[in-house]
Structure formats: C-alpha cells, structure tokens
N, C-alpha and C positions, 0 to 999 in steps of 0.2 A: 309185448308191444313191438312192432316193428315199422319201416319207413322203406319204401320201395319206388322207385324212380320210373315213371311209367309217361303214355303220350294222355294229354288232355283229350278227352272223350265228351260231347257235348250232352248226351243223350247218359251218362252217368255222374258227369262232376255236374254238379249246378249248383247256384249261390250255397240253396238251403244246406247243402252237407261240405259246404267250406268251412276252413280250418281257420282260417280269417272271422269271416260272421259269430262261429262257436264261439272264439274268445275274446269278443265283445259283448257276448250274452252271460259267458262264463269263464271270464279270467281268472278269478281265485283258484278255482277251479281247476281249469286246463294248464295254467300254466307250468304247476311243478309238475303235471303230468309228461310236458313236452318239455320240462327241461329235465326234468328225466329219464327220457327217452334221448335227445340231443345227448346227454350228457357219456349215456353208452353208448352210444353210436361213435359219438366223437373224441369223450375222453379230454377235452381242452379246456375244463372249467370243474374240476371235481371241487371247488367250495361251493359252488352252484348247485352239484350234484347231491352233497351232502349236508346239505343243509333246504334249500326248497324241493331238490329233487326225491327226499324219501320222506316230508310233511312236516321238518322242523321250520315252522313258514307260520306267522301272523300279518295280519293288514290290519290296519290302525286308520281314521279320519283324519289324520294331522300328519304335520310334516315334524313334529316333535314327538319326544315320547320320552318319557321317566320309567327306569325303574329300580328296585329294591335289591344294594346285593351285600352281602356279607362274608368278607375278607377274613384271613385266616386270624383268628386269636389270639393274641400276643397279653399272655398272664406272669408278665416277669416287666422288672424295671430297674435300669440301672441304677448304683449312685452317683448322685451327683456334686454331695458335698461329703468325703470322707474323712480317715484319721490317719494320722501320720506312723501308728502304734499297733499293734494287734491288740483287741477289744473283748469287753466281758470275763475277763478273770475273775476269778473268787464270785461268781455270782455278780457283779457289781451292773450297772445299768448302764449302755452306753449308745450312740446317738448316730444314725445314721438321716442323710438328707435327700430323698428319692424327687421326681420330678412332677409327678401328680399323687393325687390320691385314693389311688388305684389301690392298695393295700389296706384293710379295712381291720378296724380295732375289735376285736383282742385276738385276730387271727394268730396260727405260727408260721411265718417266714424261715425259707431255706437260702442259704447259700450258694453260690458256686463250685464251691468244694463241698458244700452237704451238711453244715452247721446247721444247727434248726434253732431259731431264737423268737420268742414269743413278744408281741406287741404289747405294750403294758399300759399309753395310756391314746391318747384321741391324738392324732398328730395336728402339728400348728405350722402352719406361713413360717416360712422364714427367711423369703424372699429369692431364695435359689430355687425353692422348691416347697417339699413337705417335709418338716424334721418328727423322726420315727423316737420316740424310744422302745429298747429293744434288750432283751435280757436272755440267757442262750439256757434254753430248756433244762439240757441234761448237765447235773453236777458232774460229771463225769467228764464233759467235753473242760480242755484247759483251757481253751479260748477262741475267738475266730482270728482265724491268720489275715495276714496283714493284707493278702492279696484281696481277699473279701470286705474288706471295707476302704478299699481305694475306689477312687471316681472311677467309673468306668464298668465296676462289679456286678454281676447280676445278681438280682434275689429274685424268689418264686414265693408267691402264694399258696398253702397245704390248707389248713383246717383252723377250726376258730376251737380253743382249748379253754373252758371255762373254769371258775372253779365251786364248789362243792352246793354249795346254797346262795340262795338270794342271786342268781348271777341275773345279767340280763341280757335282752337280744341287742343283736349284732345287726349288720344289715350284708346286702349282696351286690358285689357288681355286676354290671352285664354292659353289654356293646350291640347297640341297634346297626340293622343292616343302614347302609350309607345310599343316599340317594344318588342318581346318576342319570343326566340327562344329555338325549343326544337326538339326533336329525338324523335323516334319509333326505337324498338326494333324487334328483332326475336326470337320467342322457338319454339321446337321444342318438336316433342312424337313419340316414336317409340314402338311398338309391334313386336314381334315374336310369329310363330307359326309351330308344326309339320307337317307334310303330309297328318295326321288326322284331316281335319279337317271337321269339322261339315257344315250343307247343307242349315244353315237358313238364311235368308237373310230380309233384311229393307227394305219394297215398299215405295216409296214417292207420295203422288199427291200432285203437286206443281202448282201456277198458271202460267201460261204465261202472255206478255204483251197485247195481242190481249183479254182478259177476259175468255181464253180456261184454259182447265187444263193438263198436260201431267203427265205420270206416271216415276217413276224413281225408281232405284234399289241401293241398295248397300249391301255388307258383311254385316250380322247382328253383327256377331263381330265386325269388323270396325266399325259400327254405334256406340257402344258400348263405345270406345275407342274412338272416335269423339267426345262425348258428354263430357268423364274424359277431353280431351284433351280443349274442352271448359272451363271446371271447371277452369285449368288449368289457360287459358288465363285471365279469370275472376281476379283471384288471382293475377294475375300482374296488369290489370288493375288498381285494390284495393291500391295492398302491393309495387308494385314495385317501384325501387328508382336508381334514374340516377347514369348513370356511366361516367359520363363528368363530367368536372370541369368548371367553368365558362365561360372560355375560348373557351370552347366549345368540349375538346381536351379527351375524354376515357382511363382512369387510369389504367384498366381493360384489360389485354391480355388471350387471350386463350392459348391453347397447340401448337398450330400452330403460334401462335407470330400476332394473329390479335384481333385488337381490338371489345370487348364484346361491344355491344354499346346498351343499355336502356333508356330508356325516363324516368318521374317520374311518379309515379302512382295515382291516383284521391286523395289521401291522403295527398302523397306528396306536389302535385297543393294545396290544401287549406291551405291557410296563416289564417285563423282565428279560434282558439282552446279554448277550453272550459272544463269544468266538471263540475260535479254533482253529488248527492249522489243519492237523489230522485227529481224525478221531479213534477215539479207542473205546474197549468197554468199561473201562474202570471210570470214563467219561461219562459214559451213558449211566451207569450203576449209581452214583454220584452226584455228576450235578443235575442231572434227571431227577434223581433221587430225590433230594434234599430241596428243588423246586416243588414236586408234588407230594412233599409231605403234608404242603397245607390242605390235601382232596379230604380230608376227615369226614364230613358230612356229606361226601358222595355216594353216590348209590351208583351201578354199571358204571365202572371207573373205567373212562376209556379216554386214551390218546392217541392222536390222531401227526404221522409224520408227515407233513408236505413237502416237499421236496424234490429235486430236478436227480437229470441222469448222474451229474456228482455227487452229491448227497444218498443216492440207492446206490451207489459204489461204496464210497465211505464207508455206510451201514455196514453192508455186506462184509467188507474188510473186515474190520474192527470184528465183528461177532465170527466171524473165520476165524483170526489170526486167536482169537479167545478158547475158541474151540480145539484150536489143533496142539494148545499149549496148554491146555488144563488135561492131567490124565484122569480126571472125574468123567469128564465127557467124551474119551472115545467111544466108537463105536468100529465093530466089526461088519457095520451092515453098508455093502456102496453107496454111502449117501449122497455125495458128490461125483459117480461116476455111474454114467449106462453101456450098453452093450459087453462084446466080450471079445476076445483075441486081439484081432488085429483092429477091431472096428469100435473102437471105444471113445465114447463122448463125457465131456464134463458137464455137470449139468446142478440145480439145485445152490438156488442163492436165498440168501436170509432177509424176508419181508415183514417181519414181527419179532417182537421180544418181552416176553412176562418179567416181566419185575417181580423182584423180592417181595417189595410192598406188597403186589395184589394188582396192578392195573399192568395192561398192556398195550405196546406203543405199537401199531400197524402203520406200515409205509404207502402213502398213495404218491406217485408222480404227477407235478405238476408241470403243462407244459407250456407256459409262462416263464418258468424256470431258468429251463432249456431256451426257448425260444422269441422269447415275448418283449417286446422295446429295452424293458429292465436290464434282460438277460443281456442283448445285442450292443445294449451301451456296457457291456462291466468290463472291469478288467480280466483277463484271461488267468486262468491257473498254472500256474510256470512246470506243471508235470505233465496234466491230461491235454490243457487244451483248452479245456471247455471253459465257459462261463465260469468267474466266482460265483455268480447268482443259479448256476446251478447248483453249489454244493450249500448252496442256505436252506439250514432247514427248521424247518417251523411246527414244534411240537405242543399242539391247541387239544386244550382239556375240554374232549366234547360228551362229558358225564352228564350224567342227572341230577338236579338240585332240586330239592323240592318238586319232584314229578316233571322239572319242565327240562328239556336239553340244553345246556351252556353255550352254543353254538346255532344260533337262530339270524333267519332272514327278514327282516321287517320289508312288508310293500306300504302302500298307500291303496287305501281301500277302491276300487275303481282305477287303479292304474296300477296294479297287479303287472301288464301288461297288454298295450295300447298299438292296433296298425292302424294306418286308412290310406288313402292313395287321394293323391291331383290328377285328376284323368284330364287326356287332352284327345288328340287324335285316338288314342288306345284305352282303354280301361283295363286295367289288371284284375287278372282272370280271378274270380273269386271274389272280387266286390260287387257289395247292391249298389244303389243309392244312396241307400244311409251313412256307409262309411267310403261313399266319395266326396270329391270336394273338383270342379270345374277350370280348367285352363287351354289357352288355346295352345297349348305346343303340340308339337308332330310327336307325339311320346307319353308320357306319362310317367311320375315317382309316387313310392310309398315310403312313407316313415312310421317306424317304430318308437316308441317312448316305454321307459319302464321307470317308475319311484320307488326306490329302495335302497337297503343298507344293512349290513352285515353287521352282528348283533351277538357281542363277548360277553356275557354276561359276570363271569369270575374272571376277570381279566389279568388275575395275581399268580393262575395255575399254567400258564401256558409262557412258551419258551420263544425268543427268535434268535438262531443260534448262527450265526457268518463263520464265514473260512474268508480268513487273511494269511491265508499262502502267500509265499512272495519266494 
C-alpha cells in the first residue's frame, strides 16, 4: 500500500473511484485499511495502528457493549480470626476463622510455611467469617507455628483426602468470568475552506480481497486533516475518560440537552499503576514479572511497551548497563560498534526483551508522548529535558484469550468512519450529491465523525508505569 501526492486530473479522478464515496459504501471495510496505511506512513497513532490497523476491530449496533472476562485466580485466603498460640499439637483439633467459604470440606489445606492440615468437619458463621476446624495431617509435624495462625496468614487449597469406605463427595469451587460494561464514544473534525482552493490531491493503492490492487483518490487537504483527525482519535483512545457513572447513566449534556456519551481510555482501563525514577532491569525482571504472572491462560503472550523518546532511553539504559555487568552476557562480537580505524560508529539499541516467564515486551514509540497536549503541559525531567510524559510507559497485555486479542477497537456499526462536505461556492473534490449537504458561503467544509473506543479486555495484566524524577 502506498499514498502519493499528485495534481487532480479530471479525466482520471472522478467521484466513482473517490476515497470519500468508497468509505461511505465501505467503512468497516476501508477503514483499518487506511488507518493502516496512515499509520505507516505517519507513525502518530500506533494504538490505532495496532489494534484496527492489523484487524483487531469489531462494530457493534449500540453505543454500549458487555463483555465476559476473567481475572487472575486467587485460591488462597487469609485468616481472619486467629490464636494467640501455636496450634494442633499432639494431634489435637484446632480452629481457624477465614473470610468466605471458599475452602471446601474434607479438603487438606497448606500453610504459609507449608504445614498441611486436613478440614475435619462443614464450616459454620461465625460472624467474622467462616470457622474452619482443622487437624495437621502428619504426626510427625509438632505443630503449626504461631506465624500461621495469626490474622493476616495465608492458606492454600491442595486436595480433598478421604478416608477408607463409606466416604462421601465433596463439592468444587470455581469463579465465573465477571461481567463488564462499557461505551464508545463519538468526535468529530471539521475543516473550512475558500473557493481557492488548491488542485493536489492523495492517490491511494489499496488492496482488494481478491489479492488485486485498486487505485483511490482523495483531496490532498482532506488527506491531511484525516491524518490530524486520527492523531486526534488516538488521543482519546490514550487520555480519554468516561462520562457515565456506574450506573451506566452520562453526567455530561451538550448544548442541545443530549447526552456526551464517552467510553474510558486504555489509561483509564488499567487498574495497575506504578513509578519510577530510573529504571533498571531487576525492575523490569520483577515487577514486569510478578504483574504478568496472572497471563496463565494466554496463548501468543505478547506485550506490547508504549512509550515516548524517554522511556526508549530508559529501556535501552537499563538492559545496557545489565548487559555490560553480567559476565554471562559478553560478547566478542561488535555488537554496539560499526566500521573500523579511524571511522567508527556506535550503533545498536535494545527494542525488546524475552522474559524468564515466556512472553516478550517489544517497544513501540508513541508520539503523543513526546509531543502531544499531555506531553507539552508535563513537567520536565531535571536530567534530559524532555517530557516526564515522555518517559511513561505503558506495558498493555496484547495476548490471546480464548482465540480473541486482549487489545481490541470497538466502532459503531455504520460509523466506522463518517465524511461529507457543506458545499457552497466550491464542492470538494471527490463528493457526489449524496454526501453533500448545501450553503451559500464563498467556500465550502468537510467533516469527519468516527464512534469508537478502545477495548482492555484483561485489564488486570497491563502496567502504567510514570517516572517522578525530580
């Protein structure tokens, strides 16, 4: 695919093979197609890029939507009511008070320190919680330490141990995925333009589904203002933040007395927050780590780093100063150095890193980051310079759950992506009739609309991680 800036040709552009027309015939369609061409070309919207621009992209009939997700597992329960003593010597039975009843009779329960004690009868209310009785497997152990049965202790769940005959069944817990409902939003861009207006126009070769290529047009302006107008959407993707209240109900009226209605923005979506001044790798190793322990049920474990010119510093840093300090990892080969004598360059910075685990975290620059309202209001970094909103970086779990990618763009079916033009003196090059609309000014504007909203679906595996340098 490519886009080549060329003069209007009357006798080759006409309505029928405008870029306009096409995507009011076929928005679903064209769109991730051109915003993934936009997106290479320009590079100023890669959540754009990677998520409607390579097909992770549904439309929906509603401006609402449900769905189904299920959060990492948690098979362990503290106590809540414990003993003042160390517990179960000589065999004897003794009484722990957990907070639900999540441990299921005649399982064996482990401790925190690895005590294994068997559930002996149906646990009962008793108003803090659930009181367990509990008797400690092995005659062998002298008893559970006192640390293990203090408020606060964990136990884990092992296996249900029956005895010899006549026993009877047990039952099973489980944890349904949790419902979660959320909106997509609409903006909008509009342009104006004189009478005068200039003759250059945007050729598109785009592909078809047959593996043909067709050629397509549009206002080179408009292409122009398409692109701002992506940056645009980007920025909500990012920054934006609902305007409903739990309930589901938009706080938020216009001038016309209708409700603003907004989804939240990929920011918003992540519940797990962090900072840093500088980064290192035992950072990354770590609380990288132990955040994506909960990807168990992933499949293609992939993370995805966003992040400005401070943040691909950082990276780079850290997994340098790792490298040049572990003697596991030298190497003899110039991996950071080219040419030879006198003419020698540095070269070769670090954009990826495999995890222990199994998933790998690739860095994309975002340039929002760098350069975007956010960036231009933050405070500065008292070393480089730049943006603190440069060195934010935002580490989104875009795996696979159940066949579908974690990281998806909701449209609004039929407004996918929406132009048409007020013609007045001028009509912009590239509209019929159908998508104009009548005005007498010496000029003529086009506006764009698009409904959508950017869509977390494991909202528990992804990181947003600030630098508060100072």
């Amino acid at each position: 695919m490519q886009v080549l800036k060329t003069y209007y040709n009357d006798s080759q552009m006409t309505d029928t093979n405008s870029l306009v027309n096409a995507l009011m015939e076929r928005p679903e369609e064209l769109s991730p197609i051109i915003t993934h061409l936009a997106g290479r070309e320009e590079k100023k919207f890669p959540l754009s890029f990677l998520t409607e621009g390579v097909g992770n992209t549904k439309s929906i009939d509603r401006f609402e939507y449900e769905y189904r997700v299920k959060t990492h597992e948690i098979n362990v329960r503290p106590v809540t009511v414990g003993l003042a003593a160390a517990a179960g010597a000589g065999g004897s039975m003794f009484y722990l008070t957990f907070p639900d009843k999540w441990f299921v009779f005649p399982y064996t329960l482990v401790s925190q320190s690895g005590v294994l004690a068997r559930i002996m009868n149906e646990p009962i209310p008793d108003g803090a919680g659930w009181k367990y009785t509990l008797k400690i497997v092995s005659p062998d152990t002298a008893n559970v330490p006192l640390a293990d049965v203090t408020a606060g202790a964990l136990w884990g769940q092992l296996y249900a141990n029956v005895g010899v005959d006549f026993s009877r069944g047990n039952a099973s817990n489980w944890t349904a995925p949790g419902l979660v409902r959320s909106k997509i939003g609409t903006i909008r861009k509009s342009y104006h333009f004189s009478g005068n207006a200039k003759d250059y126009v945007a050729q598109f070769e785009l592909p078809l589904k047959e593996g043909s290529k067709t050629k397509l047009w549009m206002d080179y302006e408009e292409y122009r203002h398409m692109l701002k107008f992506k940056e645009e959407c980007e920025m909500y993707y990012w920054y934006g933040q609902k305007t409903h209240d739990a309930s589901g109900i938009s706080t938020m009226l216009d001038e016309n007395g209708q409700p603003v209605i907004s989804g939240p923005g990929l920011l918003e979506q992540i519940i797990n927050k962090d900072t840093y001044s500088t980064l290192t790798q035992t950072k990354l190793e770590e609380t990288i780590g132990d955040l994506f322990y909960g990807m168990t049920d992933a499949t293609d474990k992939q993370v995805t780093l966003y992040t400005g010119i401070g943040g691909a510093r950082e990276f780079d840093k850290a997994l340098k100063s790792y490298y040049s300090g572990n003697p596991f990892l030298q190497t003899t080969q110039p991996t950071f150095i080219t040419g030879s004598g006198r003419n020698l360059g540095i070269t070769g910075y670090f954009t990826s890193y495999q995890h222990v685990d199994g998933y790998s975290v690739n860095v994309v620059k975002s340039h929002l980051f760098d350069h975007g309202p956010v960036a231009q209001a933050s405070q500065k970094h008292p070393v480089s310079g730049l943006p603190l909103e440069s060195y934010r970086m935002v580490f989104v779990d875009q795996s696979t759950y159940d066949g579908e990618n974690n990281l998806q763009m909701i449209n609004k079916k039929g407004r996918e992506l929406l132009r048409w033009c007020v013609a007045g003196s001028v009509v912009p090059k590239g509209f019929s009739g159908n998508d104009s609309r009548a005005s007498d000014i010496d000029g003529a504007s086009v506006h764009m609309l698009k409904t959508a909203g950017i869509l977390l679906r494991r909202f528990d595996t992804s990181l947003d991680l600030k630098c508060i340098a100072s």
